[in-house]
N, C-alpha and C positions, 0 to 999 in steps of 0.2 A: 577310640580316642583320636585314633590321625587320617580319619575317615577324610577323603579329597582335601587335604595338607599337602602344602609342597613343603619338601624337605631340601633348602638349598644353604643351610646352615648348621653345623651340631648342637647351634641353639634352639632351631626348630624343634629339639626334642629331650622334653622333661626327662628326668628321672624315673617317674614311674613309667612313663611310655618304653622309657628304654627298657626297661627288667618286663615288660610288658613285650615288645621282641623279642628278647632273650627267651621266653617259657616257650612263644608261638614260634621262635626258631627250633627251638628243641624238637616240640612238635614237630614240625617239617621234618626234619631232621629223621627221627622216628620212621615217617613216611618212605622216605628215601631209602631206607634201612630195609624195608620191608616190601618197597618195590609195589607200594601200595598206587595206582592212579589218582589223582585229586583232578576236580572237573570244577570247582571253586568259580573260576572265571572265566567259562566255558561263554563263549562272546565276546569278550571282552579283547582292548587293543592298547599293544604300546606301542610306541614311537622312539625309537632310538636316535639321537642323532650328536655323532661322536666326531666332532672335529677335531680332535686329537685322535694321535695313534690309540689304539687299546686292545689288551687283548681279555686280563681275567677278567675286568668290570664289565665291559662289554657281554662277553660269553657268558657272564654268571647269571648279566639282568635279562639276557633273552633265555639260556637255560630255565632262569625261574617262572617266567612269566610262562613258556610252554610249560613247564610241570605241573600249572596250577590249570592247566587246561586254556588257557588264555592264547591271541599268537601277537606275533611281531611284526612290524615295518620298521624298516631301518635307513640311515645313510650312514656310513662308514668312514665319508671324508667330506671336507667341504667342496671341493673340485667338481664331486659327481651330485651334489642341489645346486639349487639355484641362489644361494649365496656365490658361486663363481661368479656369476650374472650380475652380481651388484644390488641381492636381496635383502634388505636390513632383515637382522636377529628376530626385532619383534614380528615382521611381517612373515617370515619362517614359523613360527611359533602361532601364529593367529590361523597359516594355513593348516598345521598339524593337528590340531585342538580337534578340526573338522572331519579329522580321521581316526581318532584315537581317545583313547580313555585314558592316559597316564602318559609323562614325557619324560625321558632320560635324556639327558642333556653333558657333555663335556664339551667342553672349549677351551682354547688358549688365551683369551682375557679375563683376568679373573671381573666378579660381578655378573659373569652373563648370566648364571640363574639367576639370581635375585633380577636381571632385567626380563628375564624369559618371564617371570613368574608373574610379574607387574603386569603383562600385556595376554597372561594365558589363564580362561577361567576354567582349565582342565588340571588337576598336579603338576608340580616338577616335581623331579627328585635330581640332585646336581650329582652330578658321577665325575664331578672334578671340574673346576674355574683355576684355569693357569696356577699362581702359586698361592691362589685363593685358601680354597677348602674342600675337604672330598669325603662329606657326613656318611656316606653308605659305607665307605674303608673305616672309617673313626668305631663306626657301631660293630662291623665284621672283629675289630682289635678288640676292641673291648668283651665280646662275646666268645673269642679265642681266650683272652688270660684266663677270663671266668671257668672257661671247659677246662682251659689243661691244670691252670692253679687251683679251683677252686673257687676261687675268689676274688675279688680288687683291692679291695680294701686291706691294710697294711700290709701291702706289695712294693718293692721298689723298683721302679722302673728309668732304665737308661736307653733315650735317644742320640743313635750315633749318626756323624754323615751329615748331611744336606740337610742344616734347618731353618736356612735362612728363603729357601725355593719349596721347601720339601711339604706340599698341603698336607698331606698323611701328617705331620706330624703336628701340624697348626690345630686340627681340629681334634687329634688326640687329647694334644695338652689341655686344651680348653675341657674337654671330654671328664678329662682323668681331676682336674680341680676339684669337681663335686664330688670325688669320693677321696677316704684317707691313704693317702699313699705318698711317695718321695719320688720326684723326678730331676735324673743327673741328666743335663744338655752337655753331649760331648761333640764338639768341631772345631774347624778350623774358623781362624777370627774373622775371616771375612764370608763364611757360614752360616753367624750366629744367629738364632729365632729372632725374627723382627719386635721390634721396641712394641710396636702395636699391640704384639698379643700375647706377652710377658704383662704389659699395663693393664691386660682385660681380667690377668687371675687374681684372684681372693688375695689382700696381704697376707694372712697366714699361711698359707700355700708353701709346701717345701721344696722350691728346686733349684737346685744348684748347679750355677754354670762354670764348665770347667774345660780343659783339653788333657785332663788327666784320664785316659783310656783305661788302663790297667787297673790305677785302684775303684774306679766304678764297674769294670765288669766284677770284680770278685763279691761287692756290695750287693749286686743286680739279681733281681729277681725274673725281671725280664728286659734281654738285649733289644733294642729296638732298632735296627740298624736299616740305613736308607741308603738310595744308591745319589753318588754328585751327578746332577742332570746337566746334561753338556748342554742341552739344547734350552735351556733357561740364562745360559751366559750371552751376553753380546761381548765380551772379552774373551777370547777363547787361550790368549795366556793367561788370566788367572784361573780357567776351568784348567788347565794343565799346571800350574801350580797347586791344587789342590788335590787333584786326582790322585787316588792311591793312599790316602793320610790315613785311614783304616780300613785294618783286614782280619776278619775273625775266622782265625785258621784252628786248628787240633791244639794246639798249644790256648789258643784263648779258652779253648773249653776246660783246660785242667784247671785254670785258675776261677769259674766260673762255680756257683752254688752250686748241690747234689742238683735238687730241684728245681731250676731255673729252665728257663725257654730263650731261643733266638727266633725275631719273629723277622721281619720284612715285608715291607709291601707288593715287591717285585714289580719290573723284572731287575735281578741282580746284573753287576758286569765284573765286579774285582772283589768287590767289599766281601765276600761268604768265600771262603775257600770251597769248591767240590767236594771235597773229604769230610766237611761236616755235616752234607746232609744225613751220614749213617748215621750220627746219634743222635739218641732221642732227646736230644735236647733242641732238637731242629724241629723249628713247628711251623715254620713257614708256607710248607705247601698244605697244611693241615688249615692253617688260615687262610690261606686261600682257596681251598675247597668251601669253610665255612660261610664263603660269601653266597653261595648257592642255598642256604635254607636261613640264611638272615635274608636275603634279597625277598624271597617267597616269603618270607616274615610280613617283610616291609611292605609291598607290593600290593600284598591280600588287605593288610591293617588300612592301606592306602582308600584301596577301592573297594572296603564294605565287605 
């Protein structure tokens, strides 16, 4: 179904496709487990080019593409292509198409996939547009709740931290509307998820904005917590005015469900105290191992 599809939106992908990843990540998954080799796309080529810093997205999409037998070319930074050089976007992207069979793309404006993809007749997949959207993270969360809960659907889920920059969480919420669940936005006011994409969900849609921290973690089925991105402020006193508003320490776990999760995109810096990665209610780096046989999910589904 998402055979040579770019994926530079969480709209790019239905319902069914998605639970459609989910069985074929399992799979992978499976594989991995068993230490089995997969040769799937033995020739085959990506293209990495990650002009933001990166480390799990990065690692996980070159991880998966060798595991399916496939390999990789990459650039790491804008500095070392020839964008230093005064290369337009599309004209990078028209070169790489000529090299590769799939393009991973992040950047600091948001919209550059959706521009990469206009001018490239090979895939995108967006691995993050500035404070855009970042549909490969949206599909790894969603695939995380489903492993550790069971399920999505009547789950209630609270986003905490940075949602006014935070794409993890733009293209969750969007994510999470199509199925039943309750989402609490917990930040600071000058934080809050932009008007844009509150106006894109369904009116019946349950979520409630608040800066009441405490009585939605005890509600929460799953903490969704993000870190304040210094580097998305051009005001750096109000990134210091904001810094530190929450911190989910041992104490926030007593008051949290038996069964609940902390999840995170990473990388943290304040928001997760140390001491919680012991309990199991810390699934954070389990989510981000998940990105490794959702990526091979996507990847394979991509290229046939």
């Amino acid at each position: 179904m998402l055979k040579n599809r770019s994926i530079v939106s969480i709209d790019d992908v239905s319902q069914p496709e998605l639970e459609d990843i989910f069985k074929t990540a399992d799979e992978m998954s499976d594989h991995l487990k068993q230490g089995k080799p997969l040769k799937i796309l033995d020739g085959r080529i990506m293209a990495t080019f990650f002009f933001e810093p990166s480390t799990r997205t990065r690692l996980s999409f070159e991880s998966a593409m060798n595991r399916l037998g496939g390999s990789v070319i990459s650039v790491s930074e804008a500095r070392s292509s020839s964008v230093a050089k005064g290369e337009t976007l599309a004209d990078t992207v028209r070169m790489a198409e000529s090299y590769s069979d799939v393009i991973v793309i992040r950047h600091p404006m948001e919209g550059a996939a959706k521009l990469a993809a206009r001018f490239s007749s090979k895939p995108i997949i967006n691995a993050g547009d500035g404070s855009g959207q970042h549909p490969t993270q949206t599909i790894m969360d969603l695939y995380t709740i489903r492993k550790e809960l069971g399920n999505i659907n009547g789950k209630t889920v609270t986003m905490v931290g940075d949602l006014r920059y935070g794409r993890t969480v733009h293209s969750l919420l969007l994510a999470l509307s199509n199925y039943d669940v309750e989402v609490n936005l917990i930040s600071p006011e000058i934080l809050k998820i932009p008007e844009y994409i509150i106006s894109r969900l369904p009116k019946n849609f349950k979520v409630n904005v608040s800066a009441d921290f405490d009585s939605a973690v005890e509600q929460s089925d799953v903490l969704y917590v993000t870190r304040i991105q210094k580097e998305r402020f051009t005001d750096q006193n109000e990134y210091l005015s904001v810094i530190g508003s929450y911190s989910v320490t041992p104490e926030t776990l007593e008051k949290m469900k038996e069964k609940s999760i902390i999840m995170h995109p990473l990388p943290r810096i304040d928001e997760i105290a140390p001491e919680v990665d012991l309990s199991p209610k810390a699934a954070y780096f389990k989510q981000a191992s998940n990105g490794v046989p959702v990526r091979m999910a996507l990847v394979s589904m991509i290229l046939g």
